[in-house]
VOGU-3710 file (C-alpha; in Angstrom, 3 decimals, decimal comma):
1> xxxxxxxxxx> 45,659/127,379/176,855  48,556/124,770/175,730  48,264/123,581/172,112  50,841/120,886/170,728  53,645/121,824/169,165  55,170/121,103/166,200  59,019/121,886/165,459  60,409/121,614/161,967  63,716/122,862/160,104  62,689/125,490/157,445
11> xxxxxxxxxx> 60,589/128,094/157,934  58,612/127,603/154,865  57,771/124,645/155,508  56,636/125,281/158,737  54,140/128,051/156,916  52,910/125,274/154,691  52,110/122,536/157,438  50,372/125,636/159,508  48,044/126,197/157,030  46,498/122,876/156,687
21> xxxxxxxxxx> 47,011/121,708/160,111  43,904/123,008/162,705  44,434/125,901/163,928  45,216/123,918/168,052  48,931/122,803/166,362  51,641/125,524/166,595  54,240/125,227/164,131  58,000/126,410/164,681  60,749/125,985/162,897  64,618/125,487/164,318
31> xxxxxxxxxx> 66,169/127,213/160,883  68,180/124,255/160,350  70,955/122,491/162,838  70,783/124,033/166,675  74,071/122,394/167,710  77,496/121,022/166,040  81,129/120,394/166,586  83,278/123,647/167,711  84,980/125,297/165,222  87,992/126,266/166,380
41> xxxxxxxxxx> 88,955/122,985/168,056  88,620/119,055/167,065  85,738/119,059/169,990  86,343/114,989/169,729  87,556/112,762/172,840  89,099/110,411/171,063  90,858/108,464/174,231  87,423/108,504/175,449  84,899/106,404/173,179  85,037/109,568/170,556
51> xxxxxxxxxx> 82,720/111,479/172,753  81,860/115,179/170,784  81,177/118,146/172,523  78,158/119,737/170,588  77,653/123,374/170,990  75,044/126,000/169,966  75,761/127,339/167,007  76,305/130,823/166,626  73,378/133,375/166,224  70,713/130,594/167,144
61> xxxxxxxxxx> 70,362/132,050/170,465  67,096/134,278/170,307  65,545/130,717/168,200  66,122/128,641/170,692  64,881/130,986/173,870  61,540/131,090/171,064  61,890/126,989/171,095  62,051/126,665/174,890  59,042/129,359/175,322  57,013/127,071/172,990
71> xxxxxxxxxx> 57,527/123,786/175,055  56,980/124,972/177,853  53,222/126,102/176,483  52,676/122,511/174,967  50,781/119,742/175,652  52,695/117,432/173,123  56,283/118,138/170,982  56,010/116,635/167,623  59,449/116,706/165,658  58,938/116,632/162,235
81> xxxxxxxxxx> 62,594/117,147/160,986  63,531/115,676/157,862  62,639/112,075/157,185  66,597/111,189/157,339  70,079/110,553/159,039  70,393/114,667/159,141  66,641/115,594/160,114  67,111/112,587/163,072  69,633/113,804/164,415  68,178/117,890/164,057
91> xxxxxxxxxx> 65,520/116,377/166,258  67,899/114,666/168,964  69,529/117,670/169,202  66,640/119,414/169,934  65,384/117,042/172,526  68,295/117,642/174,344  69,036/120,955/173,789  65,175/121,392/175,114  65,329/118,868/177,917  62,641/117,275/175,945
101> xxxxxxxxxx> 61,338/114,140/178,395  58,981/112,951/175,966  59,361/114,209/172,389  57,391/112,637/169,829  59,268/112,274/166,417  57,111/112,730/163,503  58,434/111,838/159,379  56,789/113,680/156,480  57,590/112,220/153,663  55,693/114,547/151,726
111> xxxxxxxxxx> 54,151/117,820/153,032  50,687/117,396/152,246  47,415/117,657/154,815  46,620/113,802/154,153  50,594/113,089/154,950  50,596/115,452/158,000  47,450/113,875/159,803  48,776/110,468/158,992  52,342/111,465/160,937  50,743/112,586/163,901
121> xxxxxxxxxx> 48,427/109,439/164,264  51,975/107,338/163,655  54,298/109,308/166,254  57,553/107,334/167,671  60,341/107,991/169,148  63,691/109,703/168,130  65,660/106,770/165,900  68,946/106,093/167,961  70,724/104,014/165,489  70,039/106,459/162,716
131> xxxxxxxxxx> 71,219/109,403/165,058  74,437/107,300/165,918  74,708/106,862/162,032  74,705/110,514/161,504  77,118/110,660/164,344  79,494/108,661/163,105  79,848/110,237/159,477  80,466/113,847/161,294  82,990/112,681/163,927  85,286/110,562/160,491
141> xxxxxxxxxx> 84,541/113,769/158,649  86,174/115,812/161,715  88,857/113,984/162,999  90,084/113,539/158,443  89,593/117,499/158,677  90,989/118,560/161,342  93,909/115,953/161,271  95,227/116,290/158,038  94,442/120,265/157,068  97,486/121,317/159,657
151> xxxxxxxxxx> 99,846/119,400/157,880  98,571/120,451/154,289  99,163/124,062/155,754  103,109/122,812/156,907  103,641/121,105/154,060  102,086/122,972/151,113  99,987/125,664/151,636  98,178/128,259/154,337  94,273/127,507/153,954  94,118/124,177/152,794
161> xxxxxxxxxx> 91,812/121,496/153,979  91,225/117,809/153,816  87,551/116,059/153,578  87,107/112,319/153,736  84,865/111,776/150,756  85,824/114,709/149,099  89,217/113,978/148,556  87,952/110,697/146,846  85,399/112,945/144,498  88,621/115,146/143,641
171> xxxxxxxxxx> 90,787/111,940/143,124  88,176/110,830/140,147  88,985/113,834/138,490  92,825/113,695/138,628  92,930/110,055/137,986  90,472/111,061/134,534  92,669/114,294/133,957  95,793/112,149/133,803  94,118/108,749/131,652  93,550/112,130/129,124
181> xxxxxxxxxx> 96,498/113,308/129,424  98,487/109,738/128,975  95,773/109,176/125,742  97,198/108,204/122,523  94,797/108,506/119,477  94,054/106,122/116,964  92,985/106,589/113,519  90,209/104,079/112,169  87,827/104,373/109,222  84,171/103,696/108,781
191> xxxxxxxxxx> 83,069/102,767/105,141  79,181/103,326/104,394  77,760/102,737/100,975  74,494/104,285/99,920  72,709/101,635/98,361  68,440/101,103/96,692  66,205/98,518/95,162  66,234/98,323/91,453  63,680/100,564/90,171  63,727/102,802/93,843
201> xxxxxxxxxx> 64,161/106,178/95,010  64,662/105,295/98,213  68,641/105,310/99,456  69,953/103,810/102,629  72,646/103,126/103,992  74,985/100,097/104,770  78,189/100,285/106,956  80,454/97,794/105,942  80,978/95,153/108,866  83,444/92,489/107,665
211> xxxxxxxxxx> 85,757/91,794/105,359  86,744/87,519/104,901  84,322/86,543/107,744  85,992/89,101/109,846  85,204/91,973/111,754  86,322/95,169/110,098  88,860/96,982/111,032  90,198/99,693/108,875  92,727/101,661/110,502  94,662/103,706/107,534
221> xxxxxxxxxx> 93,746/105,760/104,669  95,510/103,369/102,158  93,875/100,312/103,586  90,194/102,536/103,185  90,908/103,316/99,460  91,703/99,998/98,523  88,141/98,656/99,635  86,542/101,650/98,559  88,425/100,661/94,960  86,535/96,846/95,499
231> xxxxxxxxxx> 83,614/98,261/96,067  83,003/100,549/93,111  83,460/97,578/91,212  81,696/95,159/93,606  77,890/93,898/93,063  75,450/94,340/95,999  73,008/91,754/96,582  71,221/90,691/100,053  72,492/88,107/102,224  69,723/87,603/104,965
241> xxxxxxxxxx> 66,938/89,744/106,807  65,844/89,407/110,373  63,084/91,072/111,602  62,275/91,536/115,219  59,838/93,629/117,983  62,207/95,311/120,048  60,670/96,980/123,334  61,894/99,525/125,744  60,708/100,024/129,147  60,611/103,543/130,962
251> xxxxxxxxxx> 63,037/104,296/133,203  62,127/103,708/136,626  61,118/107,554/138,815  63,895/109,945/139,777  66,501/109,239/142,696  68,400/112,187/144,212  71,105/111,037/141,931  69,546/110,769/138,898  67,334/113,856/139,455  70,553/115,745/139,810
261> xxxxxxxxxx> 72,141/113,966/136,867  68,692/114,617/134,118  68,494/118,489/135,185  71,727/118,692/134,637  71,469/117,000/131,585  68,096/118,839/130,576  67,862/121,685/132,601  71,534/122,942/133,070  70,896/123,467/136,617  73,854/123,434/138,690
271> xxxxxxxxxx> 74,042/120,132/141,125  72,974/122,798/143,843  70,532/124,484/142,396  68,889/121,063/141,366  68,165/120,497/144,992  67,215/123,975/146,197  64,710/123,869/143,193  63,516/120,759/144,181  63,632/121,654/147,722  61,274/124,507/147,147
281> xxxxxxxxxx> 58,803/122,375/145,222  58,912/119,831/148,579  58,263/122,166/151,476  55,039/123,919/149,733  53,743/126,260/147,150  50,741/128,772/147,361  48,530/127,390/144,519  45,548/129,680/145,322  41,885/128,251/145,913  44,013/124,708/146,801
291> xxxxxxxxxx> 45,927/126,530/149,324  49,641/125,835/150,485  50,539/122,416/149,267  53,962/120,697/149,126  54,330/119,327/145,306  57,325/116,766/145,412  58,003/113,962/147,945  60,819/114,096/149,791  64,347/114,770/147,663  66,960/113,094/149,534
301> xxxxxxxxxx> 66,751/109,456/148,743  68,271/106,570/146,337  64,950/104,190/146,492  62,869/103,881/143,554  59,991/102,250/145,420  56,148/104,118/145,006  53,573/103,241/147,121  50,490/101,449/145,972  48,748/104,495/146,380  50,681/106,666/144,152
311> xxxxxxxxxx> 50,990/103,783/141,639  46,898/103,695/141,479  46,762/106,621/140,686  49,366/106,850/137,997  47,455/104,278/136,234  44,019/105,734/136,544  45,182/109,262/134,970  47,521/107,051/132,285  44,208/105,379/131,098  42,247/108,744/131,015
321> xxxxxxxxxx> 44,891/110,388/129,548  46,411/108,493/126,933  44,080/105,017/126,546  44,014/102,163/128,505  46,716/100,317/126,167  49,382/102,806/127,324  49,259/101,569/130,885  52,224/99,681/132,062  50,378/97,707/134,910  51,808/97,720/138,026
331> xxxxxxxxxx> 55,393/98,413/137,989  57,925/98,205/140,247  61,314/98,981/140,251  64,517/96,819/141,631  66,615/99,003/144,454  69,919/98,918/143,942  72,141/97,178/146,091  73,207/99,407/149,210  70,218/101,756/148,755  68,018/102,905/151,433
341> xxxxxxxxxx> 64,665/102,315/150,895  63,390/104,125/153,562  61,847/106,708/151,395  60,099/106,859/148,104  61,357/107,796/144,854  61,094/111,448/143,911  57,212/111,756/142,548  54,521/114,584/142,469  51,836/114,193/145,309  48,939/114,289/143,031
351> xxxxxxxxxx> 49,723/113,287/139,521  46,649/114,902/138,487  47,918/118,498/139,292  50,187/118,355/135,828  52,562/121,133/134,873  50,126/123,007/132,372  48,038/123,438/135,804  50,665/125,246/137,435  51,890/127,223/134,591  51,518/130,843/136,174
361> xxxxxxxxxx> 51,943/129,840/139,242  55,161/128,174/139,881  58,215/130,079/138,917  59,999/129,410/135,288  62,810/127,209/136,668  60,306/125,662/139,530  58,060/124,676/136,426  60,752/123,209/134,563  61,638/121,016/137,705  58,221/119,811/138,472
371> xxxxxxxxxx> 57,758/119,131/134,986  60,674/116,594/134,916  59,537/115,438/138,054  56,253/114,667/137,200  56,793/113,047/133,293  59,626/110,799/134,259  56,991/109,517/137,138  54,165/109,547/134,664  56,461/107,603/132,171  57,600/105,637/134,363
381> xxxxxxxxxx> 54,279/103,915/135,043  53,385/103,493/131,262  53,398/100,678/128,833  56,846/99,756/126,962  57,371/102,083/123,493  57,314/98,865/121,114  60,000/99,028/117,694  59,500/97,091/114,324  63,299/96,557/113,813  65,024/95,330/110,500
391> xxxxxxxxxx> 68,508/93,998/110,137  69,610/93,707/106,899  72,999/91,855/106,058  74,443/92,421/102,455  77,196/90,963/100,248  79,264/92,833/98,375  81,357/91,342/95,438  83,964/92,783/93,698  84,320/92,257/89,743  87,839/91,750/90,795
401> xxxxxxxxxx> 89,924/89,509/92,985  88,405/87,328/95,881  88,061/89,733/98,961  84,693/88,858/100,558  82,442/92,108/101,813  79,668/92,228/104,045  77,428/95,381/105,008  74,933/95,392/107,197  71,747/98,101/106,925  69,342/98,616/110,115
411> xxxxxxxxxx> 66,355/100,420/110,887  63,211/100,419/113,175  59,801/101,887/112,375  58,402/102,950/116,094  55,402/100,802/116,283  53,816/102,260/119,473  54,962/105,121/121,844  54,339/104,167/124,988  56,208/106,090/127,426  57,858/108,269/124,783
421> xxxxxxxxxx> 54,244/109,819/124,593  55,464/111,909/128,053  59,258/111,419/128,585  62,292/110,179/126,596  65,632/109,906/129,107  68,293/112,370/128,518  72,376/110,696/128,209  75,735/111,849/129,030  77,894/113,450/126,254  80,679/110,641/126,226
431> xxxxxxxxxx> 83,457/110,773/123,941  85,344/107,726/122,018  82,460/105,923/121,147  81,421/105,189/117,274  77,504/105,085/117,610  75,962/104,005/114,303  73,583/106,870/113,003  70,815/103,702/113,162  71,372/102,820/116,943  72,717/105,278/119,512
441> xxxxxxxxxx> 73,017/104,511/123,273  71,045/101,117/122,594  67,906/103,339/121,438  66,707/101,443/117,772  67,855/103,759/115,303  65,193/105,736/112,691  66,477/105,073/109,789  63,678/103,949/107,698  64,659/100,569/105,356  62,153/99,245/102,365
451> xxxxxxxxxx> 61,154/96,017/102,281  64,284/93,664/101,262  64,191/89,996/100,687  67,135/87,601/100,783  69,188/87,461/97,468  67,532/90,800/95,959  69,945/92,769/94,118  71,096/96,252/95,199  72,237/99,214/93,344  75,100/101,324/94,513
461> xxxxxxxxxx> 74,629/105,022/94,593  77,348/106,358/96,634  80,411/105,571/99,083  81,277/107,126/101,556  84,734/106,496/103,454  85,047/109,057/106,617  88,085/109,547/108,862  88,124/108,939/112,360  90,220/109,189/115,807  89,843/107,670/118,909
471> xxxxxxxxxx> 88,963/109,755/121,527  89,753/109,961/125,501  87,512/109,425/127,946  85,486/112,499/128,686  86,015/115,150/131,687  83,660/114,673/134,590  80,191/117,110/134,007  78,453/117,784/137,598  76,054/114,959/136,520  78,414/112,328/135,525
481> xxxxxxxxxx> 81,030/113,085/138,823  77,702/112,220/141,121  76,665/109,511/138,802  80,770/107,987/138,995  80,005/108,639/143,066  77,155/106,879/143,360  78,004/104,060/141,151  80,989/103,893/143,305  79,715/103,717/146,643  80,467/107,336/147,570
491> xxxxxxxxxx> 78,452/110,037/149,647  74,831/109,620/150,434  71,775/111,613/148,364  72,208/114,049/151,270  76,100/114,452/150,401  76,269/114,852/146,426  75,498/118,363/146,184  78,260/119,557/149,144  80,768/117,076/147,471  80,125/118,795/144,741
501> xxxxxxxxxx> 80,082/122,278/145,681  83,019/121,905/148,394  85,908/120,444/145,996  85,333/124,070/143,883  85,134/126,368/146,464  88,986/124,541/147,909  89,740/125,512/144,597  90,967/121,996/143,808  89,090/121,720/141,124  87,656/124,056/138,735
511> xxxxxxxxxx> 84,472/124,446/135,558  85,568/124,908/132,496  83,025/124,357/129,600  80,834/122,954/132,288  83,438/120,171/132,982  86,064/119,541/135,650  89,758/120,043/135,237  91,819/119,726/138,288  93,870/122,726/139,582  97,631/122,575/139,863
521> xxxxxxxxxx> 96,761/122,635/143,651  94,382/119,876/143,296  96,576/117,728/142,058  99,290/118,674/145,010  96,685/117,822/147,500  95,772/114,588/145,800  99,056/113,022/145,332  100,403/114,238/148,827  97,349/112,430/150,254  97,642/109,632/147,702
531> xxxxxxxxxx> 100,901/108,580/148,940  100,304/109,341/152,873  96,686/108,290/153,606  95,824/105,581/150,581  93,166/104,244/152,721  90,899/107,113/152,798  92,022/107,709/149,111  91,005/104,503/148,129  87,450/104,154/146,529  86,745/100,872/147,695
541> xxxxxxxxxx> 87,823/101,411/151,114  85,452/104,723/151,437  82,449/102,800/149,894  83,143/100,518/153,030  82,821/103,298/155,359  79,427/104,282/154,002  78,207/100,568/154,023  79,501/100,490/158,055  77,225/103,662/158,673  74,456/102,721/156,710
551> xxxxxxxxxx> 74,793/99,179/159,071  75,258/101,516/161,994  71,383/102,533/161,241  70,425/99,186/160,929  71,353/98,314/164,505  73,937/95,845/162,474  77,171/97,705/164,047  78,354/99,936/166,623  79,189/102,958/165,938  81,736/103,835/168,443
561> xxxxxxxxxx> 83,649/100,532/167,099  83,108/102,131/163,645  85,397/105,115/164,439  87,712/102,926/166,827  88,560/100,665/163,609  88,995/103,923/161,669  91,204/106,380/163,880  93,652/103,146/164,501  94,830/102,950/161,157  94,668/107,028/160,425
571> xxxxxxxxxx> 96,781/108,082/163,421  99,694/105,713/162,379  99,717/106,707/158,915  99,207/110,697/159,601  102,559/110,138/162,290  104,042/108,489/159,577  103,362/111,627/157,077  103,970/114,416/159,681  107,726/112,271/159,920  108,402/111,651/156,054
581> xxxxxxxxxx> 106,455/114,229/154,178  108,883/116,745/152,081  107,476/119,882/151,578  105,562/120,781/148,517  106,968/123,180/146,410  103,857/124,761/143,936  105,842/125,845/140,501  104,970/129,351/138,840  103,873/129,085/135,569  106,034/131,374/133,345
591> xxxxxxxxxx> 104,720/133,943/130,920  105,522/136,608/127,908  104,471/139,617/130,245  106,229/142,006/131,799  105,003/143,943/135,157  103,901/147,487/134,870  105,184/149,107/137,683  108,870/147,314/137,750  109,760/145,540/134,646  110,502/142,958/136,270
601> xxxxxxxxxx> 108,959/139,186/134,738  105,247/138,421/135,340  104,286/134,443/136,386  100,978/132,560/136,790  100,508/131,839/140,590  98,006/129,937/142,297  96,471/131,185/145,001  93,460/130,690/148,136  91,139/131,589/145,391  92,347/129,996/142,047
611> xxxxxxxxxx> 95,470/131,100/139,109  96,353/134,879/138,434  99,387/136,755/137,169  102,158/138,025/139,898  105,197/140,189/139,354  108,228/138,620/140,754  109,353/140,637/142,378  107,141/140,281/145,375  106,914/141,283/148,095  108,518/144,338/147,090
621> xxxxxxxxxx> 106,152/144,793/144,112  102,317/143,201/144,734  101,344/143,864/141,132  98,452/141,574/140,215  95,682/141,092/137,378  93,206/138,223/136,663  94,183/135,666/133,697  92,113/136,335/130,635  91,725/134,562/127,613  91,265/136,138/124,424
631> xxxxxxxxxx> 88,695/135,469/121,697  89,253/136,946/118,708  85,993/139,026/118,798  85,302/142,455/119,634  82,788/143,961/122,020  79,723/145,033/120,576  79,441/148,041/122,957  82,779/149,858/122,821  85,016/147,613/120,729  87,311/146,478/123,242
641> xxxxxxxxxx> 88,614/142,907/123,189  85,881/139,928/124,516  88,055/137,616/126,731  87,133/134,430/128,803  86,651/135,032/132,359  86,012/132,701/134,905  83,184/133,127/137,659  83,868/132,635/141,661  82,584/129,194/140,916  85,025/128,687/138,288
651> xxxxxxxxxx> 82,083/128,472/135,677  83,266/130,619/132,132  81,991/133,744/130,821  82,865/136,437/128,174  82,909/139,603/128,641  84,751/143,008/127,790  88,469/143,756/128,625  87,677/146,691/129,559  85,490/146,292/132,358  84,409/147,871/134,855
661> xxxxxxxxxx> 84,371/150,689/131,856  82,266/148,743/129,956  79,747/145,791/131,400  79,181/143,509/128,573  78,879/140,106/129,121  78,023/136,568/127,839  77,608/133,547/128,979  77,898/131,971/125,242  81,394/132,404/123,337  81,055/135,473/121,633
671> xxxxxxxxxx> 82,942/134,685/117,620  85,036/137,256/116,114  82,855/137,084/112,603  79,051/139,435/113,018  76,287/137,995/111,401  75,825/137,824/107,751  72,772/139,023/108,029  72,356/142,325/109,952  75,783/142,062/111,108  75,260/141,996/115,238
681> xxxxxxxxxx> 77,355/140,013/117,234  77,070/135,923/116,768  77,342/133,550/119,770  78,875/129,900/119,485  76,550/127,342/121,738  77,580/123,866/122,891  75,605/120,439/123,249  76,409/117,565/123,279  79,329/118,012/121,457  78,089/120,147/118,485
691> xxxxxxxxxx> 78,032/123,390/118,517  76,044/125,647/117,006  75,806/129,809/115,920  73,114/132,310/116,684  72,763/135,471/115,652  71,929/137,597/118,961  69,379/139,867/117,629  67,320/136,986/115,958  67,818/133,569/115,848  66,498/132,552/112,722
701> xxxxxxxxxx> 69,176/134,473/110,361  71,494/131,843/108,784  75,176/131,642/110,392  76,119/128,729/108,547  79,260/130,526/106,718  80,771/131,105/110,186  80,214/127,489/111,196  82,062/127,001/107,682  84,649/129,182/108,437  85,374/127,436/111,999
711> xxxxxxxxx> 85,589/124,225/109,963  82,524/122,662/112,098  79,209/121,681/111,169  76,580/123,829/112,486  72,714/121,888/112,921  70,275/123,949/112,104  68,745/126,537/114,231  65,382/127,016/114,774  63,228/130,249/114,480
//
C-alpha cells in the first residue's frame, strides 16, 4: 500500500516528526546535501552562463538507492528540508536527483505536531529564486577558491586556500592586530572624593568633572596632585540635583547572531557548539509522557519577529507568573536593515515548558541553552525595569586661589524589575573605556545617594586620585568577530559558525586566551590578497555581494548576471597577480635552542598545522618539538614543569612537560604559589578582565595573598 513520503535532512529529526505524524507518513532523511561541486576540479562553465556540474557526493550511494525505493512506494513527496537558502536547495537537489515530477516542498519552522500538520495542509513548490540564491553564493565561493588557492601554493605556500568571506573575517583581525600593535598609551587621571551630609554615616562618592567650566582632563601626576592639594583645602557644598525615572526595555529575542554572541558571552560555548546545541534542542527531544517534541524554533535566522501566537502566550504565562504589571503588552521588535524576515526569532515552542521542567531531562549544556533561550524570550515580552535616578552636581572651593571645581555624584535606586526579574543581557569585555563605577554600558549605576538639596554643605572624608592608561582596542572573542560580521554586512546566520571555524583550521588565525591573534601566515595571506584582489578584500564591497544574493531570492536580480558582474573584474585582477606577484618568503623566527641530534641552531617555523621548533639543518636533520610556554608552576602529580599548550583548535591549555609520562592537565593557568591553606595547586581564572584564584581542592579557602603577590586584585570567591 503507498503512504506519502516525507524526506528531511537529519536523521533525528526525521525520528521526531515520525512520532507525531500518523502512522500513513513515512519519514526519511537524506543525511544532509546529496549532491555538490567536484572536488578535484572547478566543476564551473564559466564561458557558458556559469553552469555547475553537481555530483553525488561520496558514500551517499546506498541513501539515495533507499530515497528512490521510497518514491517509488509514494503517493505524495513532501520535502521538508530546512526552512532556508541551504534546506531549498537540499530539496532541489533531491527533486532532481529523484526525477521528482511533482515534489511538494514543505517548511517547518519549528518541529512540533501542530507545526507539522500545518506544513502539510500549506505545501508549495520548490522556491527557484531562493535555490538560484544558494547557487550563486557556492559558484563565487568556488571560482575565489579554486582561483586564487593555486597561486597562494606558487607564491607562498603548499596547502593554502582562499575563501571569499573568509578572507574578509581574517582581514578584521589583522587590521585589529595591527591598530594594537601601532597603539600608543596615554596616561590620564580620575580624581574621586568621598564625601557625606553633616551629621551622616553615609559616604559617597563624587568624580570630579570640571575644572573653570571645563571638562576635566588630567593627564599627569603633577597636574593630579596639585588639585588633589585644592581640594583638601576646598569646601564642598551642592550645586544642583536632578532627579529623573529612567527605564530600560528588554532586549528584543535571540537572532543566530546574538544567540551565538550571549552563549559565548554566558555559556563559553564555542561559536560551533552554540549551534549544534541549539540544533539539538530544534530537531526534538524525548520528554517522556509528552513524547518527542522539538523545543526551539528554527536557529538560522537574523529576524526578531514572533508571531501573535507565541506573543499571546508570552503574556498570559508573564501575568500568571510574575503579576499582570510585569507584562510589556504587545511588543514588537524593528528588523534590521538587510535582515530576512522569513523566519522567526529564536523562541521556545511552548513557553510554558520552562527550564526547571526539563531539568533531568535535557542534558547539562542542552539545559543551559534552552534556558537562555527561553528567559531572553520571556524577558523580552515583559514590562520595562523602571530606575529612580539622582544626579548630583557639587562645588568644590578651595580656601586658596580661584580654581573653580565641580564633582558630580550619581546613583539610581531600581524602582521596579521588570524584565530583570528573568534575564539581564550579558556585554563584551572591551578595553579603553573609563566606565564610572555608577553607570556602566549605559545600565544606571547602584550606587545608593541620600537625599541632597541644592546649597547643602558636604563634608570631605577622603580623596582618592588613581592612575590610568589608555588602552587598545580589544582582540576579536568568537562573539564579537560574528557580531563585527554581522554589523558589517558579512556571511549569513547560516555562515557565522564555518567563518568562524574555517579561518582556524587554515591556521590563519589562532585562540589564545579565547581571543584571536593572527598567524604569521595569516597575515602573508592577507596582505598578498590585500594588494592583488582589494575587491573581495574590501568589506563594503562583500556586504554588496550578500545584498545581490539576498535580491537574487527576492526575484529582484539574476543570478547568472550576479556572477557575470563578479568573475569580470576577478579574472583581470587574478592575471594581473599571477604576472606581478613576487614570491613570499615566510621568515623563521630565531631562538636560544640548540638541536639535539646535530648542534646545529633551532628556529620557530610555521607550518600546515600552526608554529613549532625546526633544526636547521633540514632536510638532513628533521628534528622537531611543539612550542611550549612555561609557567612558573610545578605539576602536582610528578613535579615536572606546567607549560602552555595549545589545542588543534588553537584554544590554550596547561599541562605537564612531561607528557605522555605524566597526563595532567588544565584548562585554567595553573600559578607557581599552592594554596595557603592546604597547600594544593591554585588555578588563575579570567572574566571579563579580572581574574581571579581558586584553590583546586575547595573553593572557598582564601587565595588572596597570591592575587597580592601577582600585584592584581582578586574579587572574592564564592563557597
Amino acid at each position: 500500500m503507498k503512504k506519502p513520503l516525507i524526506i528531511v535532512e537529519s536523521p533525528t529529526k526525521a525520528r521526531t516528526i515520525k512520532k507525531f505524524l500518523p502512522p500513513r507518513y513515512v519519514v526519511k532523511a537524506s543525511v544532509g546535501h546529496v549532491r555538490d561541486l567536484p572536488k578535484s576540479t572547478l566543476g564551473v562553465d564559466v564561458e557558458h552562463d556559469f553552469a555547475p556540474r553537481y555530483l553525488t557526493i561520496k558514500g551517499k550511494g546506498d541513501i539515495i538507492k533507499e530515497l528512490r525505493s521510497a518514491t517509488k512506494a509514494a503517493t505524495d513527496v513532501y520535502l521538508a528540508t530546512d526552512p532556508d537558502r541551504e534546506g531549498e536547495a537540499i530539496a532541489w537537489h533531491l527533486a532532481e536527483l529523484l526525477k521528482l515530477e511533482h515534489p511538494k516542498r514543505i517548511e517547518l519552522h519549528e518541529i512540533t505536531k501542530e507545526a507539522a500538520l500545518h506544513a502539510l495542509q500549506s505545501a508549495h513548490q520548490i522556491d527557484m529564486d531562493r535555490v538560484n540564491a544558494q547557487q550563486a553564493r557556492r559558484i563565487l565561493d568556488r571560482l575565489v577558491g579554486y582561483k586564487i588557492s593555486p597561486l597562494l601554493w606558487s607564491k607562498v605556500r603548499g596547502g593554502l586556500s582562499a575563501g571569499r568571506v573568509q578572507s574578509v573575517a581574517v582581514k578584521l583581525i589583522v587590521d585589529r592586530e595591527r591598530e594594537i600593535n601601532a597603539f600608543v598609551p596615554r596616561e590620564y587621571w580620575s580624581i574621586t572624593a568621598l564625601l557625606r551630609q553633616r551629621g551622616s554615616e553615609h559616604v559617597f562618592p563624587a568624580a570630579l568633572v570640571e575644572v573653570d567650566g571645563e571638562k576635566a582632563a588630567v593627564d599627569n601626576g603633577g597636574r593630579a596632585d596639585q588639585i588633589v592639594a585644592d581640594l583638601l583645602d576646598a569646601a564642598f557644598s551642592v550645586s544642583a540635583v536632578k532627579q529623573r525615572e529612567v527605564r530600560r526595555n528588554a532586549a528584543p529575542p535571540f537572532t543566530t547572531s546574538t544567540l551565538q554572541q550571549e552563549a559565548s558571552r554566558k555559556l563559553k560555548f564555542r561559536v560551533r557548539k552554540t549551534m549544534q546545541t541549539a540544533q539539538a534542542l530544534y530537531e526534538g527531544v524525548d520528554l517522556g509522557s509528552e513524547g518527542t517534541q522539538g523545543l526551539i524554533t528554527y536557529m538560522r535566522t537574523d529576524s526578531t519577529r514572533i508571531s501573535d501566537a507565541a506573543q499571546q502566550a508570552a503574556n498570559a504565562f508573564v501575568e500568571a507568573t510574575y503579576g499582570r504589571e510585569f507584562q510589556g503588552g504587545s511588543r514588537q521588535f524593528k528588523v534590521r536593515e538587510g535582515a530576512q524576515d522569513a523566519h522567526e526569532a529564536i523562541r521556545p515552542t511552548s513557553v510554558t515548558r520552562t527550564p526547571a521542567s526539563l531539568a533531568g531531562i535535557l542534558k547539562r549544556d542542552e539545559l543551559r541553552m534552552y534556558t537562555l533561550i527561553w528567559e531572553r524570550f520571556v524577558a523580552s515580552q515583559m514590562a520595562a525595569a523602571v530606575y529612580a535616578q539622582t544626579a548630583a552636581d557639587i562645588a568644590a572651593k578651595p580656601v586658596r586661589g580661584t580654581a573653580r571645581y565641580l564633582l558630580r555624584a550619581t546613583g539610581s535606586v531600581l524602582k521596579f524589575a521588570g524584565y530583570t526579574a528573568v534575564y539581564e543581557e550579558g556585554r563584551d569585555d572591551e578595553a579603553g573605556s573609563d566606565a564610572s563605577p555608577t553607570a556602566k554600558n549605559g545600565k544606571p549605576g547602584r550606587v545608593l545617594l541620600p537625599p541632597l538639596a541644592a546649597g547643602e554643605a558636604l563634608e570631605r572624608r577622603g580623596l582618592e586620585p588613581k592612575q590610568h592608561v589608555t588602552e587598545p582596542p580589544p582582540r576579536f572573542t568568537e562573539a564579537t568577530l560574528v557580531k563585527a560580521l554581522e554589523e558589517n554586512g558579512i556571511g549569513r546566520p547560516s555562515t557565522y559558525s564555518s567563518i568562524v571555524e574555517t579561518i582556524q583550521a587554515r591556521r590563519y588565525v589562532e585562540q589564545l586566551e579565547r581571543r584571536f591573534r593572527p598567524t604569521e601566515i595569516g597575515m602573508a595571506v592577507n596582505d598578498l590578497l590585500a594588494e592583488h584582489f582589494p575587491d573581495i578584500m574590501d568589506l563594503a564591497y562583500t556586504a554588496k555581494m550578500e545584498s545581490e544574493l539576498d535580491h537574487v531570492e527576492d526575484n529582484h536580480e539574476n543570478w547568472v548576471e550576479v556572477l557575470r558582474r563578479f568573475y569580470g573584474p576577478f579574472e583581470h585582477e587574478l592575471e594581473e597577480a599571477e604576472r606581478k606577484l613576487p614570491k613570499v618568503e615566510l621568515r623563521d623566527e630565531p631562538t636560544d635552542e640548540v638541536c639535539p641530534n646535530c648542534a646545529k641552531p633551532m628556529v620557530i617555523k610555521t607550518g600546515r598545522f600552526g608554529r613549532f621548533i625546526s633544526c636547521t639543518g633540514y632536510p638532513d636533520c628533521k628534528t622537531t618539538k611543539p612550542i611550549l610556554v612555561e609557567t612558573g608552576a610545578f605539576c602536582p602529580k610528578d613535579g615536572g614543569k606546567i607549560v602552555q599548550r595549545k589545542s588543534r583548535r588553537g584554544r590554550a591549555f596547561y599541562g605537564c612537560a612531561n607528557y605522555p609520562a605524566c597526563d595532567f592537565v588544565s584548562w585554567d593557568r595553573v600559578v607557581p604559589e599552592p594554596c595557603p591553606v592546604c597547600g594544593a595547586y591554585v588555578v588563575a581564572k579570567t572574566k571579563r578582565g579580572v581574574t581571579t584564584y581558586e584553590c583546586s581542592r575547595d573553593k572557598s579557602h582564601d587565595t588572596s595573598a597570591i592575587a597580592a603577590a601577582e600585584h592584581v586584585e582578586a574579587e572574592p570567591v564564592e563557597a
